[in-house]
C-alpha positions as CSV (number, residue, x, y, z in Angstrom):
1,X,36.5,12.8,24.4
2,X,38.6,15.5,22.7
3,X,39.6,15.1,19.3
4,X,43.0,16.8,18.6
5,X,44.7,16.7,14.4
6,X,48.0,17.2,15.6
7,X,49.9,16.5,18.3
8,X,50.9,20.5,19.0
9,X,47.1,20.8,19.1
10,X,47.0,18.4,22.7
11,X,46.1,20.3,25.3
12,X,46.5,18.6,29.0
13,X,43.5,18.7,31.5
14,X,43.9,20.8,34.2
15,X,41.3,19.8,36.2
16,X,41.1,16.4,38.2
17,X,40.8,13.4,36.1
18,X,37.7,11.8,37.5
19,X,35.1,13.4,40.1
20,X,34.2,11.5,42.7
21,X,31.2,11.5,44.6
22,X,30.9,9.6,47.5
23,X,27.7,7.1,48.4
24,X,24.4,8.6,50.4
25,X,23.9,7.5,53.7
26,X,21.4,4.2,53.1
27,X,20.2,2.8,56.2
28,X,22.8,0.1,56.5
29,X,22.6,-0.7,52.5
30,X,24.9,-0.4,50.0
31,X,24.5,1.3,46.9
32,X,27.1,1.0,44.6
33,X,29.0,2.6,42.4
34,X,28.3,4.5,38.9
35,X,31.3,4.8,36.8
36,X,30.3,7.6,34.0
37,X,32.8,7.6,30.9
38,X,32.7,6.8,27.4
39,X,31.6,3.5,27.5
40,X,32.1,0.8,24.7
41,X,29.6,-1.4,24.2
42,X,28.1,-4.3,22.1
43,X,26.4,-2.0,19.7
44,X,29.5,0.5,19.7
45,X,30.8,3.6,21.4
46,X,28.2,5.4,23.5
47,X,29.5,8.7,25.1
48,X,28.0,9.9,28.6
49,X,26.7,7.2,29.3
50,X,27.9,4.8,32.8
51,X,28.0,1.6,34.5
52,X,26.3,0.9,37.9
53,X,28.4,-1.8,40.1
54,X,27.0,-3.1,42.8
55,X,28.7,-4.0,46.1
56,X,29.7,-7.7,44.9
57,X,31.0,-6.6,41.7
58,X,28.5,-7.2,39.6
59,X,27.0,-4.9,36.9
60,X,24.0,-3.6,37.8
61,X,23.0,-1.3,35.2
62,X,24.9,0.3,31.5
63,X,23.0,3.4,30.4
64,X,22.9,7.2,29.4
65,X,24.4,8.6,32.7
66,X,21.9,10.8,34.0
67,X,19.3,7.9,33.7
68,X,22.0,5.9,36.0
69,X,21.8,8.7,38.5
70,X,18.1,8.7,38.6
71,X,17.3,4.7,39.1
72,X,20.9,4.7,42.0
73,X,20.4,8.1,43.6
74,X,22.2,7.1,46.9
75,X,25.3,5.6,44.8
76,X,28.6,6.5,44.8
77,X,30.0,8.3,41.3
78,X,33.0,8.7,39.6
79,X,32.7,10.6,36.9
80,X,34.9,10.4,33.7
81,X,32.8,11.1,31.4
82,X,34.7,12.6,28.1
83,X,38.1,12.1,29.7
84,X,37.9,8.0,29.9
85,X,36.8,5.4,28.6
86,X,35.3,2.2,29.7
87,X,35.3,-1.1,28.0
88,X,34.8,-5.4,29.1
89,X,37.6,-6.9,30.6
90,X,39.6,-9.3,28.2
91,X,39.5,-13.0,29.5
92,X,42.4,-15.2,29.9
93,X,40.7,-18.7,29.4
94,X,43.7,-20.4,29.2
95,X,46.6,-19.2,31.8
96,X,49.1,-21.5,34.3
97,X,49.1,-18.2,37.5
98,X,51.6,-20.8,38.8
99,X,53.8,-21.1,36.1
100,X,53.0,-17.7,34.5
101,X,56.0,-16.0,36.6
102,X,58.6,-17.3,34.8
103,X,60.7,-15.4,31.7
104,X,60.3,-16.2,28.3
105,X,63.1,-18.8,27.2
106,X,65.1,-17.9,24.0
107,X,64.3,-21.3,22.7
108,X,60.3,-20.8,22.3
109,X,61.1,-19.1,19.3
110,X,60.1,-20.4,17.3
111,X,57.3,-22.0,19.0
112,X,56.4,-26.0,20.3
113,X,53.4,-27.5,18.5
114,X,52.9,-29.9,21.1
115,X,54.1,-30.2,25.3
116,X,56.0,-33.1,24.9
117,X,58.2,-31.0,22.1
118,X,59.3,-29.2,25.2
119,X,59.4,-31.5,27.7
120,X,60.6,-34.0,26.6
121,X,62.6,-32.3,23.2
122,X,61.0,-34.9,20.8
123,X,61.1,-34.0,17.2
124,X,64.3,-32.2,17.2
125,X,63.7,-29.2,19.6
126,X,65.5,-28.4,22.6
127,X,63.8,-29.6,25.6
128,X,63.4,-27.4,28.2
129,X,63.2,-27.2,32.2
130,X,59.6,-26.9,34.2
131,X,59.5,-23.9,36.0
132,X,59.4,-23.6,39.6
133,X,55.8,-23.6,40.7
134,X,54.5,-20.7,42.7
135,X,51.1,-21.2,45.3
136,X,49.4,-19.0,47.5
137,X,50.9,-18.9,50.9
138,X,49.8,-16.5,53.1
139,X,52.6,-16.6,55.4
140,X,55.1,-16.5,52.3
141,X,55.5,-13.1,51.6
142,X,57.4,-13.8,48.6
143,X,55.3,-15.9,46.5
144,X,52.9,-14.0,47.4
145,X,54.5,-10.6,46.0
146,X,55.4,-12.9,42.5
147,X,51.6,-14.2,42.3
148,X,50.6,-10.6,42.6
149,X,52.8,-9.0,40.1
150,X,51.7,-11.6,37.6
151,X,47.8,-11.0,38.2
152,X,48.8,-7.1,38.5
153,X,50.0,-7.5,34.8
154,X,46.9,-8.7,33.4
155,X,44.8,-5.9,35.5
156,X,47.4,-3.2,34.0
157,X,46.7,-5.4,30.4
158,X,42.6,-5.1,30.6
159,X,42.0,-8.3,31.8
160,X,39.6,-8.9,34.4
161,X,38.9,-12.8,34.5
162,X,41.6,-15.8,33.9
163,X,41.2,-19.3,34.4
164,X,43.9,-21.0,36.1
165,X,45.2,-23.4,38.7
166,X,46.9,-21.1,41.2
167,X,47.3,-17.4,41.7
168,X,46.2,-15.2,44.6
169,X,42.7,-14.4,46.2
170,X,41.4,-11.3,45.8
171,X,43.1,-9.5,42.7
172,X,41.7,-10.4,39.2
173,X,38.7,-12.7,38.9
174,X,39.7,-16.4,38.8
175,X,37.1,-19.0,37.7
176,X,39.1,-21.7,39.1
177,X,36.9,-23.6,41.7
178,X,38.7,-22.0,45.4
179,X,39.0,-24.9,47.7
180,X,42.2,-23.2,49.4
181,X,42.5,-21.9,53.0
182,X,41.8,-18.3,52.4
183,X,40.0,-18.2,49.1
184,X,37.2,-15.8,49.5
185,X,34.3,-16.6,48.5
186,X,33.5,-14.0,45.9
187,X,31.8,-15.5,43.1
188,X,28.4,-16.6,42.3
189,X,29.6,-19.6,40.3
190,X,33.0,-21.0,39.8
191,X,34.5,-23.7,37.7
192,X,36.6,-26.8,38.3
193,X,39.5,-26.9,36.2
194,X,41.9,-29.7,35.9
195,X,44.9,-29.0,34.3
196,X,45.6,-31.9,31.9
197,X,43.0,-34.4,32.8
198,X,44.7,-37.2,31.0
199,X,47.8,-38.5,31.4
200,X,51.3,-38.1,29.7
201,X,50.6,-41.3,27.9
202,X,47.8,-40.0,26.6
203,X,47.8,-41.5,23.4
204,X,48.5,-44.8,24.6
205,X,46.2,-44.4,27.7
206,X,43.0,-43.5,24.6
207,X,44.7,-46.3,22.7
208,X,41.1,-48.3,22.7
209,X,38.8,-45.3,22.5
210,X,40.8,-44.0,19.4
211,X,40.0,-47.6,17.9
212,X,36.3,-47.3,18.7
213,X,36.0,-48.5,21.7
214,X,34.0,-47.0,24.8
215,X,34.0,-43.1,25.3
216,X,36.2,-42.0,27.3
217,X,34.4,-40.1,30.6
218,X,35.9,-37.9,33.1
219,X,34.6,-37.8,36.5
220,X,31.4,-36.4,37.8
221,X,31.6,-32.8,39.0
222,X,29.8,-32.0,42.5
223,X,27.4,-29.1,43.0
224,X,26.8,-28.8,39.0
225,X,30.0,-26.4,38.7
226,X,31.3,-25.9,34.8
227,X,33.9,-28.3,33.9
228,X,37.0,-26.9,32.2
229,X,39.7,-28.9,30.8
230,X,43.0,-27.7,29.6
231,X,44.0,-30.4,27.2
């Protein structure tokens, strides 16, 4: 990408941003898509070089760019090399889409060490309200439109994966296990997440395990899906 000392040096492009090519005819089969840009990756920045995604969103290929266009001849290209560039997606591991609508409340500032500092205001700090939980609907336009905005603002913030209970199908990757009516089934393996697996009382409810007693197990997961906890 250009490299400008000053700012009065910048000069805008005048020509379109990206080219795009569009996919070769394939017999029924689709090819994919090679993204060329400067790409950042593991061993550091690599200029003209791409990404092949095939059709279920998975990455193919990352190489030198005209190497892409010689193994994927029939796939589409967008082209961006020197004007863009292309990194991973950040991952949320820890995000409440239900929740994650809500403004930030004056009082979190400073922050709670522990849940029950909030919600219940033990040690001295202010307790505060739950928010209003927020789940897919399809015929509710308007938690739908909230869901979106809030997966919309980790796309825009380079996320491309969140774990979560809630959200909406379809937008950024969720690893949550989708057992919903109108959950696609886009991924080749999805978690099951149970948010806060033990109780309120947890301390009392580990009260014998915490004194050596037997370990404490959570229940068996079907199908062999990852397990994640929030705790």
């Amino acid at each position: 990408m250009p490299v400008y000392d000053t700012v009065d040096d910048f000069e805008p492009f005048t020509a379109a941003y990206c080219e795009l090519t569009p996919a070769a005819a394939s017999g029924g089969r689709v090819p994919g898509l090679i993204v060329g840009a400067d790409v950042l990756a593991p061993e550091g920045h690599r200029p003209d070089h791409g990404v092949h995604i095939r059709f279920n969103g998975q990455i193919g290929a990352v190489a030198e760019f005209d190497a892409l266009r010689a193994a994927y001849p029939r796939a589409a290209v967008l082209d961006c090399r020197g004007r863009a560039v292309l990194s991973p997606g950040f991952v949320n591991a820890h995000e409440h889409p239900a929740f994650s609508h809500a403004f930030p409340d004056a009082n979190l500032n400073p922050g709670y060490a522990h849940r029950d500092e909030w919600r219940l205001g033990i040690g001295g700090k202010v307790q505060l309200p739950s928010p209003e939980a927020y789940y897919y609907d399809p015929g509710d336009t308007e938690s739908t439109a909230i869901l979106l905005a809030m997966e919309l603002r980790h796309l825009l913030g380079g996320a491309t994966a969140i774990a979560g209970t809630g959200g909406v199908p379809g937008v950024i990757r969720n690893i949550n296990r989708h057992v919903r009516d109108g959950d696609p089934a886009l991924y080749d393996a999805e978690a099951d997440v149970t948010t806060f697996p033990f109780s309120f009382s947890v301390v009392e409810d580990l009260e014998d395990e915490c004194a050596g007693g037997p370990v404490h197990r959570f229940p068996p997961v079907g199908d062999n899906l990852p397990f994640m906890a929030y705790v």
